[in-house]
C-alpha positions as a Python dict, from the first residue, in 0.01 Angstrom:
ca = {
    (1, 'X'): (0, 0, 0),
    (2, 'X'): (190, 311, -104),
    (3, 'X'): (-87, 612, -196),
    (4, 'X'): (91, 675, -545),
    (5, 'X'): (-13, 315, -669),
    (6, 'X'): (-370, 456, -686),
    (7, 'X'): (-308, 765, -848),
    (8, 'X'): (-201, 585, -1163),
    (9, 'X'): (-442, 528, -1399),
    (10, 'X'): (-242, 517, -1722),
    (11, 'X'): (85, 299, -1721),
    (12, 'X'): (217, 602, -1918),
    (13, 'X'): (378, 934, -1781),
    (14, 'X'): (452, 1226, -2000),
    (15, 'X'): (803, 1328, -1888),
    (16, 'X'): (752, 1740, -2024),
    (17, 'X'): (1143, 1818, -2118),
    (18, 'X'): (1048, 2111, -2314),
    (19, 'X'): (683, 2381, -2225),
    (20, 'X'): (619, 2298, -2615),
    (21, 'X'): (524, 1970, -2545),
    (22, 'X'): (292, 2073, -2296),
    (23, 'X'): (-18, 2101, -2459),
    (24, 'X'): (25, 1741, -2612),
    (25, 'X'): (33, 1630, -2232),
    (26, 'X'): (-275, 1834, -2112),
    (27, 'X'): (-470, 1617, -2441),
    (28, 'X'): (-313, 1325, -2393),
    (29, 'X'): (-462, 1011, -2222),
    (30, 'X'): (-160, 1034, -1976),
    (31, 'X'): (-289, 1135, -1578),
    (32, 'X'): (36, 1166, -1445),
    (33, 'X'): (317, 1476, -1572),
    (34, 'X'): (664, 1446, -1464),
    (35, 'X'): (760, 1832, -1552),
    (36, 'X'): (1115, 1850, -1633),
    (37, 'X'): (1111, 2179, -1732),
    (38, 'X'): (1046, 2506, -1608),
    (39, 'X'): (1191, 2857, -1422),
    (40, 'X'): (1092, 3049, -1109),
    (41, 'X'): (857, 3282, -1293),
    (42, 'X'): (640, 3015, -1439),
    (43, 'X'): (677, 2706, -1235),
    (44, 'X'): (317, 2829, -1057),
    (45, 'X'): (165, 2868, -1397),
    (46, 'X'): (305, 2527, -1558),
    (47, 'X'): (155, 2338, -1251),
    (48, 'X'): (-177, 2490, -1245),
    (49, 'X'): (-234, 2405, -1622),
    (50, 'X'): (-150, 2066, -1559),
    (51, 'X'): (-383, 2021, -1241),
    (52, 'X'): (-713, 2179, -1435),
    (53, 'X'): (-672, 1943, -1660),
    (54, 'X'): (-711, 1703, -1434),
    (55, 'X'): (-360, 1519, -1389),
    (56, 'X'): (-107, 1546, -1090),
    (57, 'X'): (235, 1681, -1191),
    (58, 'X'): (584, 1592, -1044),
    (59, 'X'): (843, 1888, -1051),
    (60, 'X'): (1221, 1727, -1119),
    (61, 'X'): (1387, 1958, -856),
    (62, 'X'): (1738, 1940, -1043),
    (63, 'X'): (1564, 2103, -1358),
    (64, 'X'): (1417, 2390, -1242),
    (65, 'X'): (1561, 2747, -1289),
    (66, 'X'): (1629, 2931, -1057),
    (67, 'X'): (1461, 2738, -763),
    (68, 'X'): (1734, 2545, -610),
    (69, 'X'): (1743, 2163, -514),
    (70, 'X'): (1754, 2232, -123),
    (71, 'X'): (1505, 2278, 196),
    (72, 'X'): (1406, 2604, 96),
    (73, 'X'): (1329, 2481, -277),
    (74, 'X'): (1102, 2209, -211),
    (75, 'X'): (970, 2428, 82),
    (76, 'X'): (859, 2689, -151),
    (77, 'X'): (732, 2421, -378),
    (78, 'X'): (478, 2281, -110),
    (79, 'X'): (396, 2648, -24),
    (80, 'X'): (310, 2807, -321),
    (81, 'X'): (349, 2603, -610),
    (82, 'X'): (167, 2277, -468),
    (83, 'X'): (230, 1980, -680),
    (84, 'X'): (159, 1671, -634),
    (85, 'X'): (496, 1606, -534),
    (86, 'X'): (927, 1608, -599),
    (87, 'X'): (1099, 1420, -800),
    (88, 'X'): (1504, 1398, -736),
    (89, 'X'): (1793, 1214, -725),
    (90, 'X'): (1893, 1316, -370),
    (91, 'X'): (1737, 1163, -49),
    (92, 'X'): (1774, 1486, 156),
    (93, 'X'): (1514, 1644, -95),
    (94, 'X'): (1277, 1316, -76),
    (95, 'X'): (1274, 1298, 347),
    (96, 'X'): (1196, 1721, 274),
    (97, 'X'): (932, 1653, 55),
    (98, 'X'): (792, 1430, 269),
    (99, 'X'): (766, 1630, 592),
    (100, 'X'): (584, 1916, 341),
    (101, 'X'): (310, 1619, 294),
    (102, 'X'): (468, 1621, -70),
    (103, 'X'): (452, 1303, -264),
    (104, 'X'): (813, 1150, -362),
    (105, 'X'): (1011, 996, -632),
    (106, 'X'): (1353, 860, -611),
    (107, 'X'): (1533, 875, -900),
    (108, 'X'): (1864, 630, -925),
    (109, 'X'): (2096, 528, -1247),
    (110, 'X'): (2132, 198, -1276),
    (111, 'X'): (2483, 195, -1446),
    (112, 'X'): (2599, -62, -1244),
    (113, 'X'): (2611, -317, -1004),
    (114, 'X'): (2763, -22, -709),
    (115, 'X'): (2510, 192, -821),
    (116, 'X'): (2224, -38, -774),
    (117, 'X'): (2358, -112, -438),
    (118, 'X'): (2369, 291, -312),
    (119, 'X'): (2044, 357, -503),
    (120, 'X'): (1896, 95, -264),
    (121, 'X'): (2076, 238, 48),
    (122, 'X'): (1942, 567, -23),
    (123, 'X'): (1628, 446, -82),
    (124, 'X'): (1568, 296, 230),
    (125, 'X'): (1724, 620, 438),
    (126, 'X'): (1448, 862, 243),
    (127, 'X'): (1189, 652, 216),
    (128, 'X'): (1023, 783, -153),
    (129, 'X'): (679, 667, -263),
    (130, 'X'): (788, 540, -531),
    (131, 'X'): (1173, 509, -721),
    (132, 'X'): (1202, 579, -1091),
    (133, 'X'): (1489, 390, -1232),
    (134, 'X'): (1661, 486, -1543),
    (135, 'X'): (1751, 394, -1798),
    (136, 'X'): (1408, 242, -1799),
    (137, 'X'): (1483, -33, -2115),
    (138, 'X'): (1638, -314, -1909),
    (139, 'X'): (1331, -483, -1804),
    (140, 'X'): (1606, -800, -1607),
    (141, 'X'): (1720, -492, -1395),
    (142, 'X'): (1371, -364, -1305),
    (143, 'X'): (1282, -750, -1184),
    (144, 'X'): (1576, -763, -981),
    (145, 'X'): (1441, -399, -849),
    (146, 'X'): (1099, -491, -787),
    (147, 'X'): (1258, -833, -565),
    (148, 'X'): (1429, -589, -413),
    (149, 'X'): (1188, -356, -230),
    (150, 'X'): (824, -307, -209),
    (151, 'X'): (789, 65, -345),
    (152, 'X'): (636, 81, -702),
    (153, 'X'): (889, 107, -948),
    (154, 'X'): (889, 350, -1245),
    (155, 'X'): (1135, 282, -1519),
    (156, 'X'): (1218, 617, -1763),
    (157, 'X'): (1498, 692, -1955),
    (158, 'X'): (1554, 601, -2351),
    (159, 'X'): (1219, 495, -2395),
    (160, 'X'): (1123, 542, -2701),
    (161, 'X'): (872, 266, -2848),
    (162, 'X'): (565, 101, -2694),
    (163, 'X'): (734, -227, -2660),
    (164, 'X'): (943, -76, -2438),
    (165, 'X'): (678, 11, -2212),
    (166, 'X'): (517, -301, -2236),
    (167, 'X'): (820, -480, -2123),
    (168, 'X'): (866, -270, -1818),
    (169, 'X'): (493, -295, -1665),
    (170, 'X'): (599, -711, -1783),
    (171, 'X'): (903, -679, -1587),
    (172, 'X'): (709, -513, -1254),
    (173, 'X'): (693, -156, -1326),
    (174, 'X'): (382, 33, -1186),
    (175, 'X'): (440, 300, -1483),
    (176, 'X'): (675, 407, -1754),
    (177, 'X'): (764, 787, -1779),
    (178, 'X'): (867, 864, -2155),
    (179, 'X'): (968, 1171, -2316),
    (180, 'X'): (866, 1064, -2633),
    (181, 'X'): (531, 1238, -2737),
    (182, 'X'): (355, 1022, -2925),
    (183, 'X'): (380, 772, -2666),
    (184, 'X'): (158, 1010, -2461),
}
């Protein structure tokens, strides 16, 4: 089984896309934080809020300031920042991640056929713990995923009402990330 299957315990995942929304994310019944937000000076800071309150947090690599989206980013990640683990859109960062003993999520687009097809090939070259697809509101698309590989699926992206979550975790998805507060 992939280890990131048991660290969900709500189907939920606050997706932070602005540090004002934090606070509704620490109180929240949500254990899992994707933090899409964030800057060199208080990336530390942002992750050890989230951890004392008792939920593991996923730094987007791509959205970080001033920390770039290479070996020597996620390296200083591991180091001294110490999520849980990455989240990006490029395998070179997820096979990183992974040698740090970082957990890993995938992110692919599913805006077409192609780019299902090279969001699968990449997939199976870094070898993620899990792969969030986006947009996450086509729950045919994230069946067709989930017969596709074996590593839990996350859907995100334009979700913005409950029965949008629902039909995800219907559709096979381990979890939904959603920027949407109240869905927290």
């Amino acid at each position: 089984m992939y280890p990131i299957v048991d660290l969900v315990e709500h189907q939920t995942i606050a997706a932070v896309q602005k540090e004002e929304d934090m606070e509704r994310a620490l109180s929240g019944e949500v254990n899992i934080v994707f933090l899409l937000t964030g800057s060199i000076f208080n990336i530390k800071e942002l992750v050890d809020r989230i951890k004392a309150a008792g939920k593991h947090v996923f730094i987007h690599m791509e959205f970080i300031e001033g920390i770039a989206a290479d070996r020597s980013g996620v390296t200083y990640m591991a180091k001294h920042v110490q999520p849980t683990g990455i989240i990006s859109t490029k395998s070179n960062l997820i096979r990183i991640a992974k040698e740090h003993q970082l957990m890993a999520i995938q992110r692919i687009f599913l805006i077409d056929r192609s780019a299902v097809a090279r969001g699968m090939r990449a997939v199976e070259q870094s070898m993620p713990d899990a792969i969030e697809v986006m947009p996450g509101v086509m729950p045919r698309v994230i069946r067709e995923i989930t017969n596709m590989t074996p590593l839990p699926i996350i859907a995100g992206g334009l979700v913005v009402h409950q029965e949008e979550i629902d039909d995800a975790l219907r559709a096979g998805a381990l979890a939904v990330s959603a920027g949407t507060s109240s869905l927290w």
